[in-house]
C-alpha positions as CSV (number, residue, x, y, z in Angstrom):
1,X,41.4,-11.4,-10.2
2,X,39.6,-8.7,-12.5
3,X,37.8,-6.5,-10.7
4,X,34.2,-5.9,-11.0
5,X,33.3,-2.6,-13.1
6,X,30.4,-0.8,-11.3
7,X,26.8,-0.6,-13.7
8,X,27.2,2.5,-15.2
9,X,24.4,4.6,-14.1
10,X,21.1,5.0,-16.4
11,X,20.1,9.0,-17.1
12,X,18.0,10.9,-19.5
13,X,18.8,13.9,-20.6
14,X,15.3,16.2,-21.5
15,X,16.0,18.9,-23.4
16,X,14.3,22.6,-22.9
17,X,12.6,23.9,-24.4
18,X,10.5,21.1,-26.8
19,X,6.9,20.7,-27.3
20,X,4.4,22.9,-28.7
21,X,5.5,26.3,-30.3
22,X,3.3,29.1,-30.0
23,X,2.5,28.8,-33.7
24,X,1.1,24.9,-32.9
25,X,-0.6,25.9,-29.7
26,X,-2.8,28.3,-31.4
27,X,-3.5,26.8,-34.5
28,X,-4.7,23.1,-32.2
29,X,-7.0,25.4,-29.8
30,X,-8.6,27.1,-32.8
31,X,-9.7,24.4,-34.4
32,X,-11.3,23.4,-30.9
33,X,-12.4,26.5,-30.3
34,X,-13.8,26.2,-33.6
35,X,-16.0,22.6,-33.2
36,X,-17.2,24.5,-30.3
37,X,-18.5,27.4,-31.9
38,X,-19.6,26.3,-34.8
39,X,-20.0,22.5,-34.2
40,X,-18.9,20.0,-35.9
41,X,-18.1,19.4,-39.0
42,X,-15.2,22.2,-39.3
43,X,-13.2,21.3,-42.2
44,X,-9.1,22.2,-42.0
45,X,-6.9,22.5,-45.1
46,X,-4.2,20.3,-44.9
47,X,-3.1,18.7,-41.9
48,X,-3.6,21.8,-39.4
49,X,0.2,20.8,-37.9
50,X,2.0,17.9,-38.6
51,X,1.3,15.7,-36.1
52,X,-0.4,12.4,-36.0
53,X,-1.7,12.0,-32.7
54,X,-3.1,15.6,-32.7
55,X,-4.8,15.3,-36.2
56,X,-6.1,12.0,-35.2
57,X,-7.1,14.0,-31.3
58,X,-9.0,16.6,-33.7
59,X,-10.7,14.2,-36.3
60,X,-12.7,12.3,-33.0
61,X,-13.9,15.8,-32.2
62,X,-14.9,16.8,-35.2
63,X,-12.8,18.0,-37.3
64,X,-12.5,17.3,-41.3
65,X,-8.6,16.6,-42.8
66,X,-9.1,17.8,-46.3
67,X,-6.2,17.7,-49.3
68,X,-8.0,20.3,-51.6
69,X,-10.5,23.3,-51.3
70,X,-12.7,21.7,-53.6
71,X,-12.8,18.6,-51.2
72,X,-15.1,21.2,-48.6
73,X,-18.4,21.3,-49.4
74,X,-19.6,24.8,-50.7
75,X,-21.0,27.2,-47.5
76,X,-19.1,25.4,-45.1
77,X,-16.1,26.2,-42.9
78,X,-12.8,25.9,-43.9
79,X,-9.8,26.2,-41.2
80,X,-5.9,26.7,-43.1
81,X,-3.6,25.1,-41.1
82,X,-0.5,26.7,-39.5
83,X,1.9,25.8,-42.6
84,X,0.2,28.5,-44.8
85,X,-1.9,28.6,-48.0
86,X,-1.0,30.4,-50.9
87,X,-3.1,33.4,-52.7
88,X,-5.0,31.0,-54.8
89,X,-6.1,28.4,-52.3
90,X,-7.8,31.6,-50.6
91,X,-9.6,32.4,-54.2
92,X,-11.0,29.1,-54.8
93,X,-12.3,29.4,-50.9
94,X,-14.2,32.6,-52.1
95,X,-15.5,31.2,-55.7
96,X,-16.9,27.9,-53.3
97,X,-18.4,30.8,-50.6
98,X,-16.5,29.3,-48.1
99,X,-15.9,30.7,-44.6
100,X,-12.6,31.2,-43.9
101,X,-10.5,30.8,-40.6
102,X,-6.4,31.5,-41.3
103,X,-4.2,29.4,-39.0
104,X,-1.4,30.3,-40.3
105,X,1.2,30.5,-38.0
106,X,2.4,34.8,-37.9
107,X,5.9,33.9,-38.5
108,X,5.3,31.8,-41.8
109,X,2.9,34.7,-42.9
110,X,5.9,37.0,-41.8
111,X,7.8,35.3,-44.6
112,X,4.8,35.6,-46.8
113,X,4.5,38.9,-46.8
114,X,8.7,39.7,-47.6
115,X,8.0,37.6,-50.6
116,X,5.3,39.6,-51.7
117,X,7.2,42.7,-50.9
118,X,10.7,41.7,-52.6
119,X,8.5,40.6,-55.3
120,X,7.1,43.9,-55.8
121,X,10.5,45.5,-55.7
122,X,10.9,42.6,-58.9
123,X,13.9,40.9,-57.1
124,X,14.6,37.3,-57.2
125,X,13.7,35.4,-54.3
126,X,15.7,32.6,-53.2
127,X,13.5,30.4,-51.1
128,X,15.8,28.1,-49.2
129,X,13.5,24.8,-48.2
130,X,12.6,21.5,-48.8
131,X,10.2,21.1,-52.1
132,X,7.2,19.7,-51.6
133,X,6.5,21.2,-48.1
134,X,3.3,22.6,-47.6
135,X,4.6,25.6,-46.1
136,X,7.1,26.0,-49.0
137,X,4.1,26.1,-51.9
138,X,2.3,28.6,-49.6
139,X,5.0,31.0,-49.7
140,X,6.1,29.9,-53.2
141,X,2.6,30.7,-54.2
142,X,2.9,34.5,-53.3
143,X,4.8,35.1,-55.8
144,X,5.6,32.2,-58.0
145,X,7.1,34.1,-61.0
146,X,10.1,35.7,-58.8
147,X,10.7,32.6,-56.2
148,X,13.2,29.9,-57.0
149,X,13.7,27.1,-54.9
150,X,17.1,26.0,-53.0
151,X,16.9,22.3,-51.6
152,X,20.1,22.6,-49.5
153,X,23.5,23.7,-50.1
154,X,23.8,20.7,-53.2
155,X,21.3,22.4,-55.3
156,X,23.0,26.0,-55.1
157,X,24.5,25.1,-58.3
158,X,21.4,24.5,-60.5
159,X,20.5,28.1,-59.6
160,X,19.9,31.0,-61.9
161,X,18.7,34.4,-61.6
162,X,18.0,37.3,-63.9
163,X,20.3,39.8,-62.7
164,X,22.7,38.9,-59.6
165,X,22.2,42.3,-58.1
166,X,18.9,42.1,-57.2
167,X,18.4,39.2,-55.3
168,X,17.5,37.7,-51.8
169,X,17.4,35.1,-49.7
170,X,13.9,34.0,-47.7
171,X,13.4,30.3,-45.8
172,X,11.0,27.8,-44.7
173,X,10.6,28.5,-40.9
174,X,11.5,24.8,-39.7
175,X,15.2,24.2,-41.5
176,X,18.2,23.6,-39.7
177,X,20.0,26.4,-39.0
178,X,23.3,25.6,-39.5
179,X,22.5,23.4,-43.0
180,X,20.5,26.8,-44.1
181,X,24.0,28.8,-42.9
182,X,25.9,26.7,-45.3
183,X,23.5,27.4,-48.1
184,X,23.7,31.0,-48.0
185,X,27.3,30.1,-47.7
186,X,27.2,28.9,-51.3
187,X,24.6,30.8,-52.7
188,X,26.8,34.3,-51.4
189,X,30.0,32.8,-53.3
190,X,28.1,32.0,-56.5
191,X,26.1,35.8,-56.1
192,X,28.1,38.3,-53.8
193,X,25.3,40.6,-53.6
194,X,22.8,38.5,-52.2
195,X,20.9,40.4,-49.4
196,X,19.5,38.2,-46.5
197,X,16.2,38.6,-45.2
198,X,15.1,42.2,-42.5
199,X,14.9,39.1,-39.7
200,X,15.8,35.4,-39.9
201,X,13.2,33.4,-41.2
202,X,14.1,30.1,-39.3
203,X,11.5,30.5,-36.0
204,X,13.0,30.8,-32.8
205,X,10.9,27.6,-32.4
206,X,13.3,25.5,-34.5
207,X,16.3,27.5,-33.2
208,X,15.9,27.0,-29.4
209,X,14.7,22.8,-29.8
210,X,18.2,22.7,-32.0
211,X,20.1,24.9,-29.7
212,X,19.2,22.2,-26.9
213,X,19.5,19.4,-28.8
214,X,22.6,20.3,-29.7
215,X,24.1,20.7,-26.2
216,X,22.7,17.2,-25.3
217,X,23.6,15.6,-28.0
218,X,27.2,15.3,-27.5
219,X,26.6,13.8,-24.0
220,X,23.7,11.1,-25.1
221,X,24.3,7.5,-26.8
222,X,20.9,7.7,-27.9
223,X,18.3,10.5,-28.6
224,X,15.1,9.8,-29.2
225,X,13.3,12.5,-31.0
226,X,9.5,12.4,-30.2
227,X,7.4,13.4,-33.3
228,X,6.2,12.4,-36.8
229,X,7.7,11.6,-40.1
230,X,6.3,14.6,-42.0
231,X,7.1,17.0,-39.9
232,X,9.9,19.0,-41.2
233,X,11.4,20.5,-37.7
234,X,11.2,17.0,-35.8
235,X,13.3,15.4,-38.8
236,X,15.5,18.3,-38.5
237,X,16.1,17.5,-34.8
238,X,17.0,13.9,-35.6
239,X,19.8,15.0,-37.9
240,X,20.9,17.9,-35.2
241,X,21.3,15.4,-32.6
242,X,23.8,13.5,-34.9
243,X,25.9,16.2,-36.1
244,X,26.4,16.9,-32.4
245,X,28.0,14.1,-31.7
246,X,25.1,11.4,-30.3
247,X,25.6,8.0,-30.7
248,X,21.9,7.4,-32.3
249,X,18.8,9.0,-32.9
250,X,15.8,8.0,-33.6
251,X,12.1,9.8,-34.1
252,X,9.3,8.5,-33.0
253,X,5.7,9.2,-33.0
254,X,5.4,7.6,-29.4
255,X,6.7,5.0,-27.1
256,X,5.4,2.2,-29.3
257,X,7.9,2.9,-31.7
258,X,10.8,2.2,-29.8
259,X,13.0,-0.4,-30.3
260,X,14.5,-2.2,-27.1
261,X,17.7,-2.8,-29.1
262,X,18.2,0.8,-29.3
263,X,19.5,0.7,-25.6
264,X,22.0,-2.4,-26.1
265,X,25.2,-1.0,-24.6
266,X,23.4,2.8,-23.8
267,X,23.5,4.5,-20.3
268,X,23.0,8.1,-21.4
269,X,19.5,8.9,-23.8
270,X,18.3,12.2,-24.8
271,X,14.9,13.0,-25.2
272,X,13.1,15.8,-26.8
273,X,10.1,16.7,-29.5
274,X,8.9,18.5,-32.4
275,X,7.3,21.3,-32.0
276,X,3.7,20.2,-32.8
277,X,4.0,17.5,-30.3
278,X,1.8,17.2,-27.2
279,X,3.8,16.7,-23.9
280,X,1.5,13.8,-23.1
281,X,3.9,11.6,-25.8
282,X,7.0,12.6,-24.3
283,X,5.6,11.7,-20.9
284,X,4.9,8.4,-22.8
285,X,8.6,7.7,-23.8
286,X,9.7,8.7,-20.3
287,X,7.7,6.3,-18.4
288,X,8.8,3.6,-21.0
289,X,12.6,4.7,-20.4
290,X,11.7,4.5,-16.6
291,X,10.5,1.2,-16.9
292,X,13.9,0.0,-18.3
293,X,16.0,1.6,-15.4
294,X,16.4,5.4,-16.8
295,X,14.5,7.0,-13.9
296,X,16.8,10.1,-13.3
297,X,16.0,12.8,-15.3
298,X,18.2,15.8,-16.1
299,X,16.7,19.3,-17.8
300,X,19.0,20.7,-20.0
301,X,17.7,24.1,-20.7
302,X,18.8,26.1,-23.6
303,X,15.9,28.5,-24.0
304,X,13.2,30.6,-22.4
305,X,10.2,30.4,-24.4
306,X,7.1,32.6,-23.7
307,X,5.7,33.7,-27.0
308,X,2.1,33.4,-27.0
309,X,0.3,34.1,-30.6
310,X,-3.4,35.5,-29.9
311,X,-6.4,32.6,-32.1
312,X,-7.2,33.8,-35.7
313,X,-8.6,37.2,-36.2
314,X,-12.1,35.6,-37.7
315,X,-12.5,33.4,-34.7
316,X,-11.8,36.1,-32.2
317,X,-14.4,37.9,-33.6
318,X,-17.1,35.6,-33.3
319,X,-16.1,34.1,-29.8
320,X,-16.2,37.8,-28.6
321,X,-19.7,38.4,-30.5
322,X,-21.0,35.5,-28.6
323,X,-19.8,36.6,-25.8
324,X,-21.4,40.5,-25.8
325,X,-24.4,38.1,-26.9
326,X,-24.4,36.3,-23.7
327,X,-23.5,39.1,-21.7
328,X,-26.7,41.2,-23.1
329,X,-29.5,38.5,-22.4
């Protein structure tokens, strides 16, 4: 007589750190901040971070989603959202007398401002990223006559530079590290002299939600990666968590999303997020999970994370002018 096989046990795996990066959690609080100095309508550039539920969070607040510059009307106030703008985007502001507040997370304007300066050196710039991405034209824009663009490792061959001693690599913030290692890989065969950039671009965002996902992954039949289609890091996270081995990952912008068929045959599921996604939708897929028997809940910590980015220099000014305002009457 066969003997019965115990039910194997139902766990998630969360991975730390996920959620919010510092560049996110300043860039949502200033356009509240914003609506609440100003008053609604504030206008934002772009989507100000690349997640649905917070633009959508935003817009019943207050807040205008634009494409274009000329989109806001002249006199207003126009927010740039954390991905960047390049030098022209902040001249059209000017011409249509618009007031200006940069979200622009520091470390893509770090990577800004190495473009500018290996530009004026008249090196060519590698820029290792995905085409398209808003914070790619940003930092394309800088300097658009020394920048080339390297889709992955693939496109390494198409390149060409003026003269293979002066030239230098520079990334998108949100890649995967170890498909952006590879790149370099190939692009330091093909030009031997290649210098890297003073400080990885790649945030220590990306890095640590990668570095976690990585050590869960192996472990996990399923991951489910918590965050939105356009969002460059969350996609990366989804591809991280197969490379290390998971079974199957998914992303998804909440709980909705999820497929019950995902957990046919699953007893271990990983969970984590981009990092422009509120904790409030990972709480959502872990109740769902709970709901289906995955009630015990493991951390597995990779990272400490306690960067904190102070709000955008024009904002601070007027919140603390209101506030020596206030303080006087």
């Amino acid at each position: 007589m066969g003997r019965m096989t115990a039910p194997t046990p139902r766990r998630v795996l969360l991975a730390a750190p996920r959620g919010y990066c510092a560049g996110v959690d300043r860039a949502v609080i200033a356009v509240e901040k914003a609506l609440e100095q100003y008053g609604s309508p504030v206008y934002v550039r772009h989507e100000i971070v690349h997640n649905k539920y917070v633009v959508q969070t935003l817009e019943k607040k207050g807040a205008i989603f634009v494409e274009e510059t000329a989109e806001v009307p002249e006199g207003s106030i126009v927010m740039f959202s954390a991905h960047g703008v390049a030098p022209t985007v902040h001249e059209e502001a000017a011409e249509r007398k618009l007031a200006t507040i940069d979200a622009t997370c520091p470390l893509v304007t770090k990577v800004h401002k190495e473009a500018v300066r290996f530009a004026q050196d008249d090196f060519d710039i590698l820029l290792i990223g995905h085409e398209g991405h808003e914070e790619v034209i940003g930092t394309s824009g800088e300097a658009p006559d020394h920048i080339t663009l390297v889709d992955g490792p693939e496109d390494v061959r198409n390149v060409e530079v003026r003269d293979p001693s002066r030239v230098v690599w520079l990334s998108q913030t949100t890649l995967s590290v170890d498909e952006t290692m590879e790149t370099v890989g190939a692009l330091k065969e093909k030009f031997p002299l290649l210098i890297s950039p003073p400080s990885d671009d790649i945030c220590y965002a990306t890095q640590n939600r990668q570095i976690a996902v990585k050590q869960m992954g192996a472990d996990a039949d399923l991951v489910i990666v918590v965050g939105s289609k356009n969002s460059s890091n969350s996609v990366r996270l989804v591809e991280v968590a197969l490379g290390a081995g998971a079974g199957d990952s998914h992303l998804v912008d909440s709980a909705d999303e999820i497929e019950e068929a995902w957990l046919d045959g699953v007893s271990t599921v990983g969970v984590t997020s981009g990092a422009s996604v509120p904790e409030v939708l990972v709480d959502g897929v872990l109740a769902w999970l709970s709901e289906r028997g995955f009630e015990d809940v493991e951390i597995v910590k990779a990272a400490e994370e306690s960067i904190v980015f102070s709000l955008p220099k024009e904002l601070r000014r007027d919140l603390r002018a209101e506030a020596a305002a206030l303080s006087a009457e």
